[in-house]
Every structure is written in C-alpha cells, then in structure tokens.
C-alpha positions in Angstrom: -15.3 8.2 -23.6 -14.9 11.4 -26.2 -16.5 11.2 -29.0 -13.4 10.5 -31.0 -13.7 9.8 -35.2 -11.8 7.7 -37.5 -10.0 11.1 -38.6 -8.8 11.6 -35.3 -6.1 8.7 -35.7 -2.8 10.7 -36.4 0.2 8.7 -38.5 3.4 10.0 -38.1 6.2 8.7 -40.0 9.4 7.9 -37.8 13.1 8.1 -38.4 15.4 4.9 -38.8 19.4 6.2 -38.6 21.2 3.9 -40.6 24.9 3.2 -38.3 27.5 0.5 -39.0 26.5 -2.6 -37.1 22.7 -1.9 -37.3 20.1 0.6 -37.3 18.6 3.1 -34.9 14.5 3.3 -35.2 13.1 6.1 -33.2 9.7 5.1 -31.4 7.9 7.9 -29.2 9.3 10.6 -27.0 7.9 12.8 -24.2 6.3 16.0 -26.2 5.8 14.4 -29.7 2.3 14.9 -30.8 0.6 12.0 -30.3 2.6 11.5 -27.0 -1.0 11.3 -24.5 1.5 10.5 -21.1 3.1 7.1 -19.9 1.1 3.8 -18.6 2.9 1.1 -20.0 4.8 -0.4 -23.1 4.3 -4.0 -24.1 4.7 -5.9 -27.9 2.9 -8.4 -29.6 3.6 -10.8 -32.2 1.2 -11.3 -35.4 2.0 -14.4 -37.8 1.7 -14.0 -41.4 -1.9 -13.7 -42.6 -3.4 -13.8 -39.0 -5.9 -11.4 -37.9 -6.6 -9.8 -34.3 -9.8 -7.9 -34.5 -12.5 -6.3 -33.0 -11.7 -4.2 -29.9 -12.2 -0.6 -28.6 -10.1 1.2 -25.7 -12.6 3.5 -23.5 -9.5 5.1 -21.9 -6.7 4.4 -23.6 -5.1 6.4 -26.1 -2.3 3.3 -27.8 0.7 4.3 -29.8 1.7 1.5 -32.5 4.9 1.3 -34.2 5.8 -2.3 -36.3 9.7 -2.3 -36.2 9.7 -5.9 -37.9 7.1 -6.8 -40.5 4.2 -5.2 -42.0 0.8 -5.3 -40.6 -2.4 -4.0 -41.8 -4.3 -1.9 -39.3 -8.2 -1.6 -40.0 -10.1 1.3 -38.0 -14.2 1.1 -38.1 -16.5 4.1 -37.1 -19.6 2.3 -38.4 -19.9 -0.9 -39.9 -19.8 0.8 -43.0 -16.5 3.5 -42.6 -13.2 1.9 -42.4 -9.7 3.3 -42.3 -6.9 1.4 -43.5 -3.2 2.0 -42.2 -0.4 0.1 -43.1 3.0 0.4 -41.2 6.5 -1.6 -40.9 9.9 -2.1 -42.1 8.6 -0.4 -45.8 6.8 1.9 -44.4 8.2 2.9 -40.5 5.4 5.3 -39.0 3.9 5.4 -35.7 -0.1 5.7 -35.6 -1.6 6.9 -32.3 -5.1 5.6 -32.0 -7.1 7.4 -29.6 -9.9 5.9 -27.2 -13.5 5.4 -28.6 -12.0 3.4 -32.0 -12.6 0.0 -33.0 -9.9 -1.5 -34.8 -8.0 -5.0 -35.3 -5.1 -5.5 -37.4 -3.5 -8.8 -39.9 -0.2 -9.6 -40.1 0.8 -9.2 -44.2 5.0 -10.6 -43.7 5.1 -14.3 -44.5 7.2 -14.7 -41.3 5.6 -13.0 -37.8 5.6 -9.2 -37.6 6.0 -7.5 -34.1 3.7 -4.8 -32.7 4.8 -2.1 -29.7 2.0 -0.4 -28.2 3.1 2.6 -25.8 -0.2 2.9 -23.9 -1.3 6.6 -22.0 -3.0 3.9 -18.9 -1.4 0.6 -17.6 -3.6 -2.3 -19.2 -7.3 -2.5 -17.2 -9.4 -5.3 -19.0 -12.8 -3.4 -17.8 -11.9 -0.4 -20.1 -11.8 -2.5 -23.5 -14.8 -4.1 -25.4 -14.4 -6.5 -27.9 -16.1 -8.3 -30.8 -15.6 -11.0 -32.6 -13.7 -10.8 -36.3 -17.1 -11.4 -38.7 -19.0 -8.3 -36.4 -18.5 -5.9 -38.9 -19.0 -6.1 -42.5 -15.0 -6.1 -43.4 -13.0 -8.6 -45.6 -9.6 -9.2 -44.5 -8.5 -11.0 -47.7 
C-alpha cells in the first residue's frame, strides 16, 4: 500500500444530458482521470440517516458516483483530519478514492440513496480492513 493522503482523493463533477423521456448520467469511461483499469462494478443502497463506516482498501482504487440520493462521504487520515464529500442528484460528481484511505459514508435523502462503485480489482475481502463507526473521533450528526 502507497502512501496515499486525504488530498489524493480526486472529485470530478459528471454530466447528466437532459432527453425527453429521461436523463442520461455519465459514470466513468476508459481514459478519464481517475479511471485506475477494470475489476468489477457493483451498487449499494444506504437508507436515510444510516451510516456505513470504517474501512480502508489496500489494493483497490473505488470510483463512487450516487445517481439517486445524496450521501455524505467522510475520509480520515488521522483520527484528527477528515475530508468531507458530498455527492448526488444536487450535486452529480464522481470521487475516485484511492487505496490506503479510511472512509465510511451516511445516507442524508429521507428515502434510500444508491451508491456505484467501479472498483480497479474484483472484490478480495483480505485486502480491506475495517473498524467499527465510534473508532475515530467523528460525529455523524
């Protein structure tokens, strides 16, 4: 694992074509930056007010993009650094997260949000480490 910072997470805000019958949102393509190769695509719900945190990739480099909902992302370098991102329907941007980064998210929609990660790897559970949500010194109210 690199030794990758908080600053090293890139956002890049995305296009959404408006068309008659409904709109086009543009995810990730082969040479954007952020773009680290192809492993596997997969999406997640969040509910309303729910939060998924701690865990760090040692390996994989994630690209998220929240096509329904909002969600608040929260980075940590140190249990005293935090970065806060937060992407959806208001604001449609793609953050690419690279490995070394601990991070967890919360769901801010009343209803549930969805979440598509475009991973670099295929999923291995031996190359993520995870804590629990009160291992840092974060509030997520």
């Amino acid at each position: 694992m690199g030794t990758m910072s908080i600053e090293d997470i890139l956002v890049t805000p995305l296009r959404r074509i408006e068309t008659i019958g409904g709109d086009v949102l543009h995810a990730l393509k082969e040479g954007d930056e952020g773009f680290a190769g192809f492993g596997e695509a997969y999406f997640s719900w969040i509910e309303g007010g729910a939060v998924k945190a701690w865990k760090r990739h040692t390996r994989m480099t994630m690209n998220l993009v929240v096509p329904i909902g909002e969600v608040r992302f929260v980075f940590c370098q140190s249990n005293e650094q935090y970065r806060i991102e937060e992407i959806g329907v208001n604001n449609y941007a793609r953050l690419t997260i690279p490995p070394g980064i601990w991070h967890g998210f919360k769901g801010l929609s009343k209803t549930n949000s969805l979440i598509m990660d475009v991973a670099n790897i295929r999923h291995d559970p031996n190359e993520v480490e995870r804590l629990q949500k009160f291992d840092f010194d974060y509030s997520w109210d």
